[in-house]
Structure formats: structure tokens, C-alpha cells
Backbone as ProteinMPNN parsed JSONL, in Angstrom:
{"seq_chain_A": "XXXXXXXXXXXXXXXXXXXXXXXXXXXXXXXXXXXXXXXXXXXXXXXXXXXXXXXXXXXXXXXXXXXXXXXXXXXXXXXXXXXXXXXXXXXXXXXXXXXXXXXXXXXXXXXXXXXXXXXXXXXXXXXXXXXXXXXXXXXXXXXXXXXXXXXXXXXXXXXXX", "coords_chain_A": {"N_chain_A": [[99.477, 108.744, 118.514], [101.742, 107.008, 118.13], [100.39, 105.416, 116.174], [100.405, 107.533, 113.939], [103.045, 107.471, 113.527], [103.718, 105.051, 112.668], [102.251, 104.271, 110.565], [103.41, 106.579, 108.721], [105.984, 105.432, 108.453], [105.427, 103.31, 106.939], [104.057, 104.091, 104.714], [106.194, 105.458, 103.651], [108.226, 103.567, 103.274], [106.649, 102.182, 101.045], [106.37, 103.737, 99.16], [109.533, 104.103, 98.299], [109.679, 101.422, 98.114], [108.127, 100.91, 95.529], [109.584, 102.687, 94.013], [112.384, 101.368, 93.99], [110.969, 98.864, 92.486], [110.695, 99.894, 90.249], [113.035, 101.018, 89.638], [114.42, 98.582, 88.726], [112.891, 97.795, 86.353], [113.566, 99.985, 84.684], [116.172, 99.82, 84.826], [116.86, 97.385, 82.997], [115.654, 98.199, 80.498], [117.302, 100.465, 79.859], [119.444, 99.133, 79.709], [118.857, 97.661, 77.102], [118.718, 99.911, 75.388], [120.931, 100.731, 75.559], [122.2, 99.066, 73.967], [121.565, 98.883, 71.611], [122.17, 100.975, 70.444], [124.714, 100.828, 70.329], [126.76, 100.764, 72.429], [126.711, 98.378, 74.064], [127.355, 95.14, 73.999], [126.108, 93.029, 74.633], [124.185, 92.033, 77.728], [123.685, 90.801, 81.417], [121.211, 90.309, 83.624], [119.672, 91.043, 86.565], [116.992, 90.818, 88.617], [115.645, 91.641, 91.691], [113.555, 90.147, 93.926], [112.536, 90.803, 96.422], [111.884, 93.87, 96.441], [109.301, 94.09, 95.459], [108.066, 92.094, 96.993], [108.053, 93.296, 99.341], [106.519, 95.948, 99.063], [103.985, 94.628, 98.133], [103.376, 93.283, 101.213], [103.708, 95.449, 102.222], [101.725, 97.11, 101.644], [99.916, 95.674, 102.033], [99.411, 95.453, 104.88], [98.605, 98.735, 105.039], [96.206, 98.85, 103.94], [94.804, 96.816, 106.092], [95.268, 98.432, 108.434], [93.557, 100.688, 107.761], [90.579, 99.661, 106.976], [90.757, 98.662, 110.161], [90.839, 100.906, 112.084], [88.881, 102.413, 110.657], [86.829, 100.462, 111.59], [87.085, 101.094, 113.89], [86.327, 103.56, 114.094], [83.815, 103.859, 113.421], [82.538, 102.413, 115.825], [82.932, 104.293, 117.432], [80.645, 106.284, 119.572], [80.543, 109.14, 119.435], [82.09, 109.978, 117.549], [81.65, 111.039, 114.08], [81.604, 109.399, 110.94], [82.38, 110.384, 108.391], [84.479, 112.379, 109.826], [86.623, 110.632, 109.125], [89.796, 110.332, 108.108], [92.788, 109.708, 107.838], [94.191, 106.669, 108.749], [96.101, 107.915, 110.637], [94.671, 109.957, 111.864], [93.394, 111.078, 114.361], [90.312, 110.676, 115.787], [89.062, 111.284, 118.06], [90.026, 113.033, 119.358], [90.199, 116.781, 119.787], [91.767, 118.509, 119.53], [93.462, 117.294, 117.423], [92.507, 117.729, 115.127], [92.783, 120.336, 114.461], [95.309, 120.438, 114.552], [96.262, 118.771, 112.703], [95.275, 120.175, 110.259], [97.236, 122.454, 110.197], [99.956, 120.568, 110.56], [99.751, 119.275, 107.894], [99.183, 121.907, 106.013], [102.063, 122.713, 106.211], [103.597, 120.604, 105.651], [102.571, 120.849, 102.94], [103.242, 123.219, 101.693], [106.144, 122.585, 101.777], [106.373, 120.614, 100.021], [105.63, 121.69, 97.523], [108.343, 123.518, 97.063], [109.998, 122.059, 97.592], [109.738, 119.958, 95.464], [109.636, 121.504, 93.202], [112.902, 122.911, 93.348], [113.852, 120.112, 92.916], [112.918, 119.018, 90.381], [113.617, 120.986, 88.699], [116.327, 120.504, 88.983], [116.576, 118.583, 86.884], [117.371, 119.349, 84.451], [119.714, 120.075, 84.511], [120.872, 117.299, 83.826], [120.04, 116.54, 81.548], [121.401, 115.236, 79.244], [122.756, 112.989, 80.548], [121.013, 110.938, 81.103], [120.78, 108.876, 80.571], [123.211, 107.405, 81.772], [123.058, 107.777, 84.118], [120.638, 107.293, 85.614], [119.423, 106.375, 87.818], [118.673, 108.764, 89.335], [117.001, 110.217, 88.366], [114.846, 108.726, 89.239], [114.37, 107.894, 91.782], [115.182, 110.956, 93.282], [112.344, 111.702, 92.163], [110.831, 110.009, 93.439], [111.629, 110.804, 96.309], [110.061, 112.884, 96.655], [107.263, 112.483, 97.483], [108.012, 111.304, 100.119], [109.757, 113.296, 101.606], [107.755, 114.758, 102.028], [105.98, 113.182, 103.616], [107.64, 112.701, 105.841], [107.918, 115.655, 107.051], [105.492, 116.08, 107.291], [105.09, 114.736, 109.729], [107.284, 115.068, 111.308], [106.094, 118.378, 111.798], [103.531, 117.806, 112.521], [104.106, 116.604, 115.121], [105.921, 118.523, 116.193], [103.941, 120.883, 116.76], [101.784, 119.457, 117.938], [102.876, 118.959, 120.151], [103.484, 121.3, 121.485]], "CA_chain_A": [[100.739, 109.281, 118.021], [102.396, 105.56, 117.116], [100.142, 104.648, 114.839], [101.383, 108.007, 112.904], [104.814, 107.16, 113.218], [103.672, 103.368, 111.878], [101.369, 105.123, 109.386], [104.359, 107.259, 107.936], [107.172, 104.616, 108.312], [105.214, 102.329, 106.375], [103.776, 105.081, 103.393], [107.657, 106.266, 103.318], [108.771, 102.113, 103.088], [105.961, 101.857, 100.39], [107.006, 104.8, 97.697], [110.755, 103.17, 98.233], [109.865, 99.79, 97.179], [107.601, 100.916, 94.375], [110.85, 103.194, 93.078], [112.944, 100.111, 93.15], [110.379, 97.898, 91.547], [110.626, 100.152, 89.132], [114.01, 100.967, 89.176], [114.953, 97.58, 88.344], [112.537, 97.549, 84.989], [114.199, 100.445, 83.719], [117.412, 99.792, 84.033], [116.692, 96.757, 81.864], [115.373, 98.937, 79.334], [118.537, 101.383, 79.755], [120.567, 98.01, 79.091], [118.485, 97.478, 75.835], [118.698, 101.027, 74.989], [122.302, 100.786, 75.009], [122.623, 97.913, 73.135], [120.533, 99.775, 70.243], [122.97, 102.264, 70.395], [126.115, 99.842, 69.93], [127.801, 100.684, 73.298], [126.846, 97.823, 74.577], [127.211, 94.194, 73.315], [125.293, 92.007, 75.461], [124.297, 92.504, 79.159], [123.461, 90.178, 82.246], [120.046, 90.7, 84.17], [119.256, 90.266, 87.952], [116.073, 90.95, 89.372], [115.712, 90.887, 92.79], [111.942, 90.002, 94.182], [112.418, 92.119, 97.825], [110.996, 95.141, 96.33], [107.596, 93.96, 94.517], [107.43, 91.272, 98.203], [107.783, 94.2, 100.412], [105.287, 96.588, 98.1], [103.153, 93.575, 98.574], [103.543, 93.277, 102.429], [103.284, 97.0, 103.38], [100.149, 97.683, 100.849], [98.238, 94.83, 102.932], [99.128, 96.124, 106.125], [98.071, 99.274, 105.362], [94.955, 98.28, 104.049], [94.487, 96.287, 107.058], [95.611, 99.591, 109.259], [92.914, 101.402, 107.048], [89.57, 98.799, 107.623], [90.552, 98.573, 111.478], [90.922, 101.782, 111.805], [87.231, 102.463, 110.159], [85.998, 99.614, 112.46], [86.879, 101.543, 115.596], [85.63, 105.093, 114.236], [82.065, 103.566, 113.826], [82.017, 101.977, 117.051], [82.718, 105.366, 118.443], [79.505, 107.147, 119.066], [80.609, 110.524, 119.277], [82.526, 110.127, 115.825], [81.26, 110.877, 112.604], [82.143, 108.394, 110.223], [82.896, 111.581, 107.608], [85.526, 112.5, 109.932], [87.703, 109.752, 109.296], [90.642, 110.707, 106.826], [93.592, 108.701, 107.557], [94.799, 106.007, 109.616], [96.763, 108.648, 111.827], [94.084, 110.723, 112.351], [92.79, 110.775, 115.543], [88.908, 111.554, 115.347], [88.504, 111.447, 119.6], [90.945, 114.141, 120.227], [89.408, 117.984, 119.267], [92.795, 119.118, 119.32], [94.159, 116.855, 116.148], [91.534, 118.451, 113.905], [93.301, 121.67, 114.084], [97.294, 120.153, 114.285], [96.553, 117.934, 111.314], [95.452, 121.115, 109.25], [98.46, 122.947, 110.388], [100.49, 120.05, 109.661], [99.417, 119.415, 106.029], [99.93, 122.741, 105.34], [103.182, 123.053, 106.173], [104.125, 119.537, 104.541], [102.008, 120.944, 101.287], [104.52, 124.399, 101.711], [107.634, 122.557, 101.548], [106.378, 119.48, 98.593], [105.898, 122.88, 96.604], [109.169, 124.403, 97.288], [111.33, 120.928, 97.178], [109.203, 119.433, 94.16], [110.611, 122.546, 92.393], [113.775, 122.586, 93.383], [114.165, 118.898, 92.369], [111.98, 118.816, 88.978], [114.148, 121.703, 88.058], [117.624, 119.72, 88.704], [116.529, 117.607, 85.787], [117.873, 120.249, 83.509], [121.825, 119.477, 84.542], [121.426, 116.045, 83.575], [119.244, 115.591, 80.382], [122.429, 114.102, 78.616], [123.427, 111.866, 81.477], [119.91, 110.222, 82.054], [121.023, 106.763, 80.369], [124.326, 107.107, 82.554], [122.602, 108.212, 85.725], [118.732, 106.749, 85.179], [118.791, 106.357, 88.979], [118.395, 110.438, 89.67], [115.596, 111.246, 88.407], [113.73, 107.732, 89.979], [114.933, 108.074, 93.064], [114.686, 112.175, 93.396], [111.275, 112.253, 92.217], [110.404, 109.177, 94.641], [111.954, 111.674, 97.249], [109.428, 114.104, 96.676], [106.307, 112.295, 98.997], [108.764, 110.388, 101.07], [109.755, 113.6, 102.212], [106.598, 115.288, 102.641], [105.397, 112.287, 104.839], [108.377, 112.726, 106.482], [107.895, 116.883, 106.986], [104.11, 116.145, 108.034], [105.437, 113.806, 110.595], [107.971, 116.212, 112.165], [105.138, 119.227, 112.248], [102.612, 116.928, 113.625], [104.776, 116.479, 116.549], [106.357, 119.76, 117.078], [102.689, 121.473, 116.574], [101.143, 118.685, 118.901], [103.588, 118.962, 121.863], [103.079, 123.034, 122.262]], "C_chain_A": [[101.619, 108.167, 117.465], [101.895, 105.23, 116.101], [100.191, 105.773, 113.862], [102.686, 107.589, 112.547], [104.524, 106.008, 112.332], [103.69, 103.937, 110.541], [102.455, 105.445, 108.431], [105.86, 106.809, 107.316], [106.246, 103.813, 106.778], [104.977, 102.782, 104.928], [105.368, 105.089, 102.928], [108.263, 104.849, 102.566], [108.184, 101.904, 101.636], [106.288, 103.076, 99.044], [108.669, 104.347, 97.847], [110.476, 102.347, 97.8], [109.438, 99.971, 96.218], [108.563, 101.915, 93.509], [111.903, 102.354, 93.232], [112.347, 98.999, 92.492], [111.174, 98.933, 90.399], [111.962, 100.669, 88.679], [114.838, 99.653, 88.256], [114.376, 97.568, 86.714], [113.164, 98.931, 84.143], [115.307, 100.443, 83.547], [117.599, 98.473, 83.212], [116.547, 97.3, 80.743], [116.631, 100.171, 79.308], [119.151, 100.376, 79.108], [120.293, 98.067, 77.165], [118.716, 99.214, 75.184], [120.384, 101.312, 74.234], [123.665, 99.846, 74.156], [122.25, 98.096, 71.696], [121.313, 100.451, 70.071], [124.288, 101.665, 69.74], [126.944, 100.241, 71.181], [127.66, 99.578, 74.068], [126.893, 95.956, 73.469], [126.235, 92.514, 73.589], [125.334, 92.292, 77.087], [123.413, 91.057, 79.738], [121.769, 90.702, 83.195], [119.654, 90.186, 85.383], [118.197, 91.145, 87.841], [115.873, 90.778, 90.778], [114.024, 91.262, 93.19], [111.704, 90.322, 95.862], [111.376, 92.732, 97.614], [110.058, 94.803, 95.976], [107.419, 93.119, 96.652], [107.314, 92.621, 99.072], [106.856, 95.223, 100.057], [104.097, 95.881, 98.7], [102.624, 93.853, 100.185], [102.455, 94.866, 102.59], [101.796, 97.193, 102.614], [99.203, 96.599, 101.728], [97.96, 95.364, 103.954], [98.535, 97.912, 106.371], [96.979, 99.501, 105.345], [94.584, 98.197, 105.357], [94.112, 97.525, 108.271], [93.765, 100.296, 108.796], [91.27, 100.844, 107.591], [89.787, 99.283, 109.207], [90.3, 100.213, 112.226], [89.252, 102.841, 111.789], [86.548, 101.805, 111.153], [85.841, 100.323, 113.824], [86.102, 102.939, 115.883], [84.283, 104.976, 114.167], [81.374, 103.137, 114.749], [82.134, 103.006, 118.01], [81.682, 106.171, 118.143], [78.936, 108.645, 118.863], [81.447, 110.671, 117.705], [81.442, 110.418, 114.71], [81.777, 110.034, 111.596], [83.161, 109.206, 108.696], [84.141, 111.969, 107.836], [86.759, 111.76, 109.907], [88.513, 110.046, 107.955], [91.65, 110.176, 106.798], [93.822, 107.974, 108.78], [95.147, 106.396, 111.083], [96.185, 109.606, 112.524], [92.793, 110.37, 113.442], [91.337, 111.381, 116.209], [88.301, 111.748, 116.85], [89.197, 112.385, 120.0], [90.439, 115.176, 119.125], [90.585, 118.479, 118.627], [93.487, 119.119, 117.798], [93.939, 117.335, 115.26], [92.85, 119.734, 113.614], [94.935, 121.373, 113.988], [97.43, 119.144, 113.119], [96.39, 119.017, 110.186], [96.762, 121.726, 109.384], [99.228, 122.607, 109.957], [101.041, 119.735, 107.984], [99.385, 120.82, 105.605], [101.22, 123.125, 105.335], [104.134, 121.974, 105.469], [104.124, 120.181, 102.934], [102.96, 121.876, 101.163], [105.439, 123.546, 100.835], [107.533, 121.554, 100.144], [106.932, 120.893, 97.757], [107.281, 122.874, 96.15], [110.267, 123.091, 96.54], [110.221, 119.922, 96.116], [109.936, 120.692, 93.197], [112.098, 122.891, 91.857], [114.57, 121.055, 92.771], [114.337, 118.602, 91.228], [113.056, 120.044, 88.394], [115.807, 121.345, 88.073], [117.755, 119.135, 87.145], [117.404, 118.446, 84.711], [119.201, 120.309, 83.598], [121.931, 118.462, 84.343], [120.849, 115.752, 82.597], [120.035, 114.76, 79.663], [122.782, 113.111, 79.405], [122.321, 111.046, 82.016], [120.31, 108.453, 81.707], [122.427, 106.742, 81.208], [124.095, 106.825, 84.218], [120.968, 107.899, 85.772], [118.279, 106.613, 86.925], [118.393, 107.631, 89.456], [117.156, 110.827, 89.92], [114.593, 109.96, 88.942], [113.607, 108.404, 91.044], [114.472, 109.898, 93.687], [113.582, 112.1, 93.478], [110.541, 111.266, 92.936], [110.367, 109.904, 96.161], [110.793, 112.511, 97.619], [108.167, 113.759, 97.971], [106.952, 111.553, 100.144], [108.724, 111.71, 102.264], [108.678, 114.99, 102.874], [105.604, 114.523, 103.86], [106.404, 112.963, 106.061], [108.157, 114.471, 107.686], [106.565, 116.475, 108.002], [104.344, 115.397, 109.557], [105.805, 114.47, 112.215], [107.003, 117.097, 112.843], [104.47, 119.21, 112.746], [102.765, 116.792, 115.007], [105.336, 117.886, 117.092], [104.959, 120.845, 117.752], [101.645, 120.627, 118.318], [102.07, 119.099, 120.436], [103.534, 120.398, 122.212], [101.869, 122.583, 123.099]], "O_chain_A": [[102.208, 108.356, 116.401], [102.524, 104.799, 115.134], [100.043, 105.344, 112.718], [103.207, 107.424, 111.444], [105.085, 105.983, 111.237], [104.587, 104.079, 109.71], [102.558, 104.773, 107.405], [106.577, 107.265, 106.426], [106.71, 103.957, 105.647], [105.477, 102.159, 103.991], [105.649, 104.694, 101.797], [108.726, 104.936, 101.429], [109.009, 101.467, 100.835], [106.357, 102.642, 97.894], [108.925, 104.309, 96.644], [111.034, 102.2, 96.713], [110.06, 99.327, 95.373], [108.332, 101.963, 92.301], [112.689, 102.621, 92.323], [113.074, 98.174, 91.94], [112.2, 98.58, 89.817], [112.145, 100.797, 87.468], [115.653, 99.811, 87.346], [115.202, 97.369, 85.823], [113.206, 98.841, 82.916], [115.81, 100.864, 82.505], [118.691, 98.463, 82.642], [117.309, 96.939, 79.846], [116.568, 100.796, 78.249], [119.463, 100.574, 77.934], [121.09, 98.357, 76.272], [118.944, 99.109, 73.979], [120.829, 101.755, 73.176], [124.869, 99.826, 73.903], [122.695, 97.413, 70.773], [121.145, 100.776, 68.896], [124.764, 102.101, 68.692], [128.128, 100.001, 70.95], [128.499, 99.559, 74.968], [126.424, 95.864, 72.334], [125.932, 91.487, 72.98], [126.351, 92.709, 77.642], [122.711, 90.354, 79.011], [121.559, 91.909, 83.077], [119.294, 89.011, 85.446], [118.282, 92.142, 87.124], [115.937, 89.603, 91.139], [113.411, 92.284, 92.881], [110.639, 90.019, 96.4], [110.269, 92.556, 98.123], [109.385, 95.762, 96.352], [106.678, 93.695, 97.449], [106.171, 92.864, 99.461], [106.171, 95.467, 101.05], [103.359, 96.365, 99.558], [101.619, 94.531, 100.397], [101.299, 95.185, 102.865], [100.807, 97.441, 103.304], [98.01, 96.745, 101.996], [96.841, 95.768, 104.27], [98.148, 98.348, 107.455], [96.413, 100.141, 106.232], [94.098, 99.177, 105.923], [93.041, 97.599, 108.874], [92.891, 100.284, 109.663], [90.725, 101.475, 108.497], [89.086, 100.219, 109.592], [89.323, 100.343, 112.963], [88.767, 103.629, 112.601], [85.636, 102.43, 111.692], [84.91, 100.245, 114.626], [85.572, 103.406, 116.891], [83.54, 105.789, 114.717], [80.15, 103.212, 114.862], [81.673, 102.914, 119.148], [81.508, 106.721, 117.055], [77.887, 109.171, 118.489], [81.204, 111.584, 116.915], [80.368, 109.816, 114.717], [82.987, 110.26, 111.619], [84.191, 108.788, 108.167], [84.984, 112.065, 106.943], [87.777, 112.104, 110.507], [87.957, 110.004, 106.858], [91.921, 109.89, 105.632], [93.675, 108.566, 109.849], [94.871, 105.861, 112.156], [96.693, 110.147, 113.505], [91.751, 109.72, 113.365], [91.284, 112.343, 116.974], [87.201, 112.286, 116.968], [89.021, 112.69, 121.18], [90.247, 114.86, 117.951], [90.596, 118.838, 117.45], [93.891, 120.071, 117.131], [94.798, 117.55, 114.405], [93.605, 119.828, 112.646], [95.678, 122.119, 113.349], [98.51, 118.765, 112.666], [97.154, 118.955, 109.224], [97.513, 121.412, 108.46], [99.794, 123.279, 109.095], [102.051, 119.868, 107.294], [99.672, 120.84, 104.409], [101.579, 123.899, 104.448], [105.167, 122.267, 104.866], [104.999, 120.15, 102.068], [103.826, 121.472, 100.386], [105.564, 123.638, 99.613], [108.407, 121.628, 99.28], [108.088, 121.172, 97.438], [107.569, 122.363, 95.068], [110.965, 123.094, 95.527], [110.232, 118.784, 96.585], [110.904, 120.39, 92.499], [112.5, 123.078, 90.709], [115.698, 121.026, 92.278], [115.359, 118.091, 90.77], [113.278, 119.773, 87.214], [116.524, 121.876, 87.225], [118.742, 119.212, 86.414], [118.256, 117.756, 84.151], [119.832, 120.642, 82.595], [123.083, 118.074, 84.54], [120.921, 114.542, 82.383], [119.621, 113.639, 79.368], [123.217, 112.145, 78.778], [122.426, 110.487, 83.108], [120.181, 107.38, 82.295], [122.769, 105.56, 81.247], [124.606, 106.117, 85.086], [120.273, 108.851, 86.126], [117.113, 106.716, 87.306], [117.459, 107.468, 90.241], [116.494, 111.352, 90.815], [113.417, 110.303, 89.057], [112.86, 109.363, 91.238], [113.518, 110.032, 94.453], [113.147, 112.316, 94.609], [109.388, 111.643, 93.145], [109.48, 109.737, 96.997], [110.575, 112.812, 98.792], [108.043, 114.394, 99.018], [106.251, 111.24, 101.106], [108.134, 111.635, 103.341], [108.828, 115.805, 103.783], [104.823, 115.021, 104.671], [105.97, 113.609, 107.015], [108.248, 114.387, 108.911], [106.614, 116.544, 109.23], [103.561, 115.691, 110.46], [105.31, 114.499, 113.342], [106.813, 116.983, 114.054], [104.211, 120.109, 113.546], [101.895, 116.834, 115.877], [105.192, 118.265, 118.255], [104.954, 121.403, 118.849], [101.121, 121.148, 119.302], [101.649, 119.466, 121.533], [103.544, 120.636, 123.419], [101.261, 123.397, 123.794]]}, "name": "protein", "num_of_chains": 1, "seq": "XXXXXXXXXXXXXXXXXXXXXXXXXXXXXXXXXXXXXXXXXXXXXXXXXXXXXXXXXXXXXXXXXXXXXXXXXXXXXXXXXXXXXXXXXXXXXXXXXXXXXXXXXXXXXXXXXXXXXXXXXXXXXXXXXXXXXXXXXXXXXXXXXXXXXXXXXXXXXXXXX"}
């Protein structure tokens, strides 16, 4: 049950840093955009190298998570090596099988529902995207953050009945 929580902290940490990597390269290109335009006349440029180092970081460790992980489901001899699907999934307990489907469907439910809801915001701001360029990053970064997040919750409420 920790090494979900790890598992999901670290996925959730890892779609955050890779929507401020990339926040940062477009609002460069917003700058230039609006310098093409004539509202702007010259602009300043920070970068900060956090987000790509911590990207970095968490993508090794979960790697790492991922291998070890593998190493322990082949040394178990009642495992199947087939059944191994993520990190958090726990291939010695009978039970998980059936609270990880449960789970993931009720995560996959709500992506649906709030991917929809979101993706269909876009439509009150198409004029304001060079004003507001963080929205639609950020939002549609939202979208597996909080389906990790959802699977997380269900996992646990599902598991503790």
C-alpha cells in the first residue's frame, strides 16, 4: 500500500514537472508571438532548471521502482511474470487483482467525465490563450494528475472494506 502512495506521488510529481518544462518554452514563444504582433517591444527570459532536474530525478526513480519491482515478481514462485502491471500492483495478494480493476474503472469513469468538462472550458478562452497560455497547460496536465489521484483514493476506500 506505500509503494502506491510512492508510485502515485511520484507519477502526479512527474506530469507537473513535464507541464512546467513546458510551460516555460511556451511562454517564450508567447513572448515572441507578442512581439510579432507589436504589443510587445522587447522581453527578458528566465528559465529555471528545477523542472527538467526534477523530470530527470523522478523518471529514474521510477524506472528504478519499475526493474526492482520486476526483480522481486520473478523471484516469487507463485507469480507469473505476466501478472506484473505496475509498480503498485501487488501480484501476492488475490484480493488486489480484483480492487485494482475496480479501481481503474472508477479512475477511467471520472478521466472521461473531467477530461470533458475541462477540454470543453477551452471554448471561454480561445481569445485569451496568449493572455492566459497557462490554462490550458496546466488544466490539461490536470487531467492524469487527477486520475492518479482518483485511482489512489478508490484503491484505498475499495481495499479497506
Amino acid at each position: 500500500m506505500m509503494n502506491m502512495s510512492l508510485t502515485v506521488i511520484l507519477r502526479t510529481l512527474l506530469y507537473a514537472s513535464l507541464a512546467f518544462m513546458v510551460y516555460d518554452f511556451v511562454k517564450i514563444q508567447q513572448q515572441f508571438e507578442l512581439m510579432k504582433r507589436g504589443y510587445l517591444d522587447g522581453f527578458s527570459v528566465y528559465i529555471s532548471k528545477l523542472p527538467g532536474q526534477l523530470f530527470i530525478v523522478i523518471t529514474i526513480i521510477l524506472l528504478l521502482m519499475n526493474v526492482i519491482q520486476l526483480v522481486v515478481v520473478k523471484k516469487n514462485k507463485q507469480a507469473k511474470i505476466k501478472d506484473y502491471i505496475l509498480p503498485e500492483y501487488d501480484v501476492s495478494d488475490e484480493r488486489s487483482i480484483e480492487v485494482t480493476g475496480k479501481a481503474v474503472r472508477i479512475s477511467f469513469v471520472f478521466i472521461l467525465f473531467y477530461s470533458f468538462f475541462i477540454l470543453g472550458s477551452y471554448m471561454f478562452i480561445p481569445n485569451y490563450f496568449l493572455d492566459y497560455i497557462w490554462y490550458p497547460m496546466f488544466s490539461t496536465a490536470s487531467i492524469p494528475i487527477v486520475g492518479l489521484i482518483i485511482y489512489l483514493i478508490s484503491f484505498r476506500v475499495i481495499y479497506s472494506r
